[in-house]
N, C-alpha and C positions, 0 to 999 in steps of 0.2 A: 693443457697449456697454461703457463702462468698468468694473472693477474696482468703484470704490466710490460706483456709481449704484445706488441702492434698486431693485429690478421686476427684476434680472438674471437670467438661467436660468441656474440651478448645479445641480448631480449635488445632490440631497441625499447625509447621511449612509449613508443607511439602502440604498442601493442595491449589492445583489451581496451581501447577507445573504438566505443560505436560506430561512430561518424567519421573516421578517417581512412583516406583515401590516397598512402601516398603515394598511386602513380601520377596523381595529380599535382603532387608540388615537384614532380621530375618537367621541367621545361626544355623544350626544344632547343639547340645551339648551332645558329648556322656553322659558326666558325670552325668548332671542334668534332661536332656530327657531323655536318653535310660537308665541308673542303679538307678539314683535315682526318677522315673517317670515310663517310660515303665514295669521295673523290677519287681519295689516296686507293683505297680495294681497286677501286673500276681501273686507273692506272695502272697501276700491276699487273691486273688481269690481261688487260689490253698489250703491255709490254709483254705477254707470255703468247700471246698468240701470234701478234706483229713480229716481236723481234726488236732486244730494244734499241740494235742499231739502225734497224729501217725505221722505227718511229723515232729518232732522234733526226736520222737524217731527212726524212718526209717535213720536220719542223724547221731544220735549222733551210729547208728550201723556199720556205713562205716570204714570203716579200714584205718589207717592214708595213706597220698598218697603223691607221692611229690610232689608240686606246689601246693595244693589242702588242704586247712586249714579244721581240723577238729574241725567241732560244737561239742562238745562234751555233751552239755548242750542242741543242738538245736536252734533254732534260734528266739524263741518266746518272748524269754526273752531280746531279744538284743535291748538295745536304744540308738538314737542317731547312726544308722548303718550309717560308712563310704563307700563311693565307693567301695572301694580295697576289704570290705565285702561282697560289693553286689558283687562285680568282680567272690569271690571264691562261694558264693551261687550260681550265675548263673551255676559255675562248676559243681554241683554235683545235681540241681535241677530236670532235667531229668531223673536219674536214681531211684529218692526217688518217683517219681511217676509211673515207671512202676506196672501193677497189682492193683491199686488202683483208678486209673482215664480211662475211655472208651477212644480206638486207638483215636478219633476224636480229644477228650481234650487233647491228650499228644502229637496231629501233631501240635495241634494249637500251644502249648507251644513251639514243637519245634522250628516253622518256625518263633516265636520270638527271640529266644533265639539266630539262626540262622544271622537272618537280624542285631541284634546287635552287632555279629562275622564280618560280613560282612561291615558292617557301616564302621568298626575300620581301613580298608586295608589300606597300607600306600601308595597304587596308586592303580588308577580302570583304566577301558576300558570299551568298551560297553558291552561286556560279562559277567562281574562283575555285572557292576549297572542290566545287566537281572538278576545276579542270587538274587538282593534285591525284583526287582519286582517281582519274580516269589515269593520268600519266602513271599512278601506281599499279594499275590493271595493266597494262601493256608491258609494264616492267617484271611483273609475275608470271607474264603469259610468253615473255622471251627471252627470260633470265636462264633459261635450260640450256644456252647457247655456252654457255658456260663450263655447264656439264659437259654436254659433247663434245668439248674440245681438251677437257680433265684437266681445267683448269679451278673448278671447284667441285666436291661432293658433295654439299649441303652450303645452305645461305644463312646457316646459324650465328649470327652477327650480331652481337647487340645493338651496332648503331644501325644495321640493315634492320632490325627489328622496330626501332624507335621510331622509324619512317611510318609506322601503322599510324602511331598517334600524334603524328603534327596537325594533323583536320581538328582533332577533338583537344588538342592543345591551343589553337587557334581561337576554337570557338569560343573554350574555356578562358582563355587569358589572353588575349588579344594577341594583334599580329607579332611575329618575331622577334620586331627591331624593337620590342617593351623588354624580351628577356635575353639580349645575344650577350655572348661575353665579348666579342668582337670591339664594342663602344670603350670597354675600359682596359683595352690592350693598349691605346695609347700613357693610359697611368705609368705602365710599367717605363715607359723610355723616361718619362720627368721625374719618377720616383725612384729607379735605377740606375737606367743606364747615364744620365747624365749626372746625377751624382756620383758615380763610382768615376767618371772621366775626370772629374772635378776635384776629385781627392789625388793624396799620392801614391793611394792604393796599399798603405801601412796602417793599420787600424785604422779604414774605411769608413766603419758605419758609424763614429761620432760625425766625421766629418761629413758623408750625408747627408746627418740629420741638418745640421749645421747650415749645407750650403742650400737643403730645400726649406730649412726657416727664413733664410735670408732673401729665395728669389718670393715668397708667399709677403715680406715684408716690402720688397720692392712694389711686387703687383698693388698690394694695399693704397704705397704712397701714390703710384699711376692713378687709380683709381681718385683718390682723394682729390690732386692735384687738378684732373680734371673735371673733378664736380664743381671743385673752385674754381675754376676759369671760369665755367657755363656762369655758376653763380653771380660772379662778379661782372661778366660783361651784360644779363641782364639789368643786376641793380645801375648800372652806370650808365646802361642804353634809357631807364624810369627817370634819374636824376636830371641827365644831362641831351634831354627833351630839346632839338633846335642848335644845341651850343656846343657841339661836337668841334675840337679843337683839330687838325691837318693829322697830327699825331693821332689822333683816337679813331680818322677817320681809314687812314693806312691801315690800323689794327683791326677795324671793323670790314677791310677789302680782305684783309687777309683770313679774319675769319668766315667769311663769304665763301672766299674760292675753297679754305677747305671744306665746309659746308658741302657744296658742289661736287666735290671731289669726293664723300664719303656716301654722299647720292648715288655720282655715278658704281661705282664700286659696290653699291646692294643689288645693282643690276642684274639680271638672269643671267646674263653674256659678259665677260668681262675680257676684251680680248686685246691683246699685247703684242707691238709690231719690233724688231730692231731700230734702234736709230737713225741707222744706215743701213740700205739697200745693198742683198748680196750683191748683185749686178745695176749699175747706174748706167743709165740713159743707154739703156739695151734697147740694139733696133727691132721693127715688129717682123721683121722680116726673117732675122734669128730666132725671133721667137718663137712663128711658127713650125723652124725646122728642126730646135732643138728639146721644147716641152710636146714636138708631134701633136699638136692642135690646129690641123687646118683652117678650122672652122672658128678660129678666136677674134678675126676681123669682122666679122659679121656677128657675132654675140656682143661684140664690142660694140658697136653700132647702134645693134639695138637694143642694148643696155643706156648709152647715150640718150640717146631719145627716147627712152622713158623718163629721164630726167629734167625733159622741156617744161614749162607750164604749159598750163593747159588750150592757152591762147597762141601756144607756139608749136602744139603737137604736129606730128608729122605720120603717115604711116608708111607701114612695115616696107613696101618699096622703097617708097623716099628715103626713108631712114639707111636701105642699103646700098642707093645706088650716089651718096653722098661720101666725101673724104674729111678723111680723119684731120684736123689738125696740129697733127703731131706724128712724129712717125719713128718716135723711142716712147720707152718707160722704164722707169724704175723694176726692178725686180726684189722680190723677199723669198725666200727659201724657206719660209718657216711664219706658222701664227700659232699665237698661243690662248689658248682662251679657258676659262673654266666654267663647265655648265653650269646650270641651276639645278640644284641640290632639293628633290622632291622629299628625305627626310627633317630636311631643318637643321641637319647636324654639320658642319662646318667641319669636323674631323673629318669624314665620310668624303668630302669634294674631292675629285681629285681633278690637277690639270692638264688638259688633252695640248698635244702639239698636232698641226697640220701641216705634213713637209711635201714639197715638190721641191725631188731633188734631185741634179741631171747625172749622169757618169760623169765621173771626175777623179783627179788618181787616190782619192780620198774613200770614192765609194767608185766602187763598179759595178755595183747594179741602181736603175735608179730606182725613184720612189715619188708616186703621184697620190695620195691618199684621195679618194673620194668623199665628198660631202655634199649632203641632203639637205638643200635650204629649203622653209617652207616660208615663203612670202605671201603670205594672207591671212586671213582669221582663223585658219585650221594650226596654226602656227605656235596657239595656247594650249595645242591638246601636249599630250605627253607622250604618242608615241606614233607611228606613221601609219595607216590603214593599210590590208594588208597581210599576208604569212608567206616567208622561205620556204620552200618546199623544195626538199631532195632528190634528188632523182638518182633511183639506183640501177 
């Protein structure tokens, strides 16, 4: 083979040095290993056994959910699937296979689907990286499900094989989210895809360059601008000690409530209502016949009266055998809020919608998502006490 034919076999560098080790600088990649690799096989497999129109249609039958994208169409049709898709398939891939795959095929999937939850922690201990191993043992002990159905001969896989060393990857170079290539897939939309929008698409790449010098120059001036506000309104807050003029003090309200404003917004919860109410001054009595909540006047109640002071409590009787003051409400169809983000990373957030939403000729089926409020001091932990367990 010639010289400067790409595919050649060369000596790498690295060979006849002592000390080197390099499956060691091979690092683990959620994005491309585990959703677009790991995922992708298991999918396949599962469409070979299912049928990929019964598992298109077992998905597009799921009832919309929060956090949980609905296939509507299924999944067979989908090209070019990004991560974030394979993320919401993982979500609901479990459930489309009960009843159609033997307990053995539906452990094996689990204890993948598992190990790639597990992979993501944003710190382990040796208790964690057991709980990989152990989800690895169950996955070798009912991967044969496979076989027997001749949908694989061998599990010769490289990214099936890499699964060995994310424990010793871990241990070695800490959690995942230090090496995903995942974090710098957002580069590619500001360094591409909005510059190529941004040109006329006729020798492109000056203008690129161009238009991401220019937004790097804006960010700079932002930046500047508001170091010099902060700047200025301290030295003027030192000066003008007592002698704040009507004008300085308007400015100084106004930097107050943004102040406030960028308080609230580092909150854990940041949640976001419409302006206006789908449904205005809806009676309770609609209410209970068309959201099917018998029991909403009496939660309502005693939700009320937890809000007494404490010199005005009442109990749980009292509280229901009292009327309401009102006998409409407002209605919302929708909240939006974004959780708290346990990597730190702001890319990574995403935001959840919560719908209750009735039949209507817009949707005909409806949608009541559920949610888990923890109102008390258990409420800082990070996840709910507790395991889902299957039942086959």
């Amino acid at each position: 083979m010639e010289d400067d034919v790409a595919g050649g076999n060369y000596d790498p560098f690295w060979v006849g040095f002592p000390l080197v080790d390099i499956h060691k600088s091979i690092t683990p990649d959620i994005l491309h290993q585990l959703y677009q690799g790991i995922l992708k096989h298991l999918i396949e497999w599962v469409q070979q056994v299912v049928g990929a129109e019964e598992l298109d249609r077992r998905m597009s039958s799921l009832p919309p959910a929060c956090g949980v994208r609905h296939f509507k169409h299924g999944i067979s049709l989908l090209t070019q699937v990004s991560g974030t898709e394979r993320k919401h398939i993982a979500r609901i891939l479990l459930s489309c296979l009960v009843g159609k795959i033997e307990p053995c095929g539906i452990v094996a999937c689990w204890s993948l689907l598992h190990f790639i939850q597990l992979a993501q922690y944003p710190s382990h201990n040796e208790e964690t990286l057991s709980y990989m191993q152990q989800e690895l043992d169950i996955w070798h002990t009912n991967r044969s499900f496979f076989n027997l159905q001749n949908i694989r001969d061998d599990f010769n896989i490289p990214k099936y094989h890499s699964l060995l060393h994310y424990i010793e990857s871990i241990r070695w170079l800490g959690t995942t989210d230090n090496y995903n290539t995942e974090a710098f897939e957002c580069l590619h939309i500001d360094f591409a895809k909005q510059g190529w929008h941004a040109s006329n698409k006729r020798d492109h790449f000056p203008q690129m360059v161009k238009w991401l010098s220019r937004q790097e120059k804006v960010a700079s001036y932002d930046f500047y601008r508001s170091w010099m506000d902060k700047f200025c309104a301290d030295e003027g807050g030192d000066d003008n000690k007592g002698g704040n003029t009507e004008q300085e003090q308007e400015i100084n309200i106004k930097s107050h409530q943004a102040w406030r404003r960028s308080i609230a917004n580092c909150a854990q919860f940041k949640f976001r209502l419409a302006k206006s109410p789908a449904e205005l001054s809806k009676s309770i009595s609609r209410i209970l016949v068309t959201h099917s909540a018998p029991g909403f006047v009496a939660q309502l109640k005693l939700f009320l009266a937890s809000l007494l002071p404490p010199n005005q409590a009442v109990n749980k009787l009292t509280a229901l055998e009292s009327s309401l003051p009102f006998s409409s409400l407002d209605v919302w169809h929708q909240l939006k809020f974004r959780p708290f983000n346990l990597s730190d990373n702001d890319s990574n957030s995403v935001q959840e919608v919560i719908k209750a939403i009735l039949i209507s000729k817009h949707s005909s089926i409806p949608r009541f998502d559920t949610v888990l409020v923890l109102d008390s001091d258990e409420a800082e932990s990070t996840a709910v006490q507790g395991r889902t367990q299957i039942i086959f």
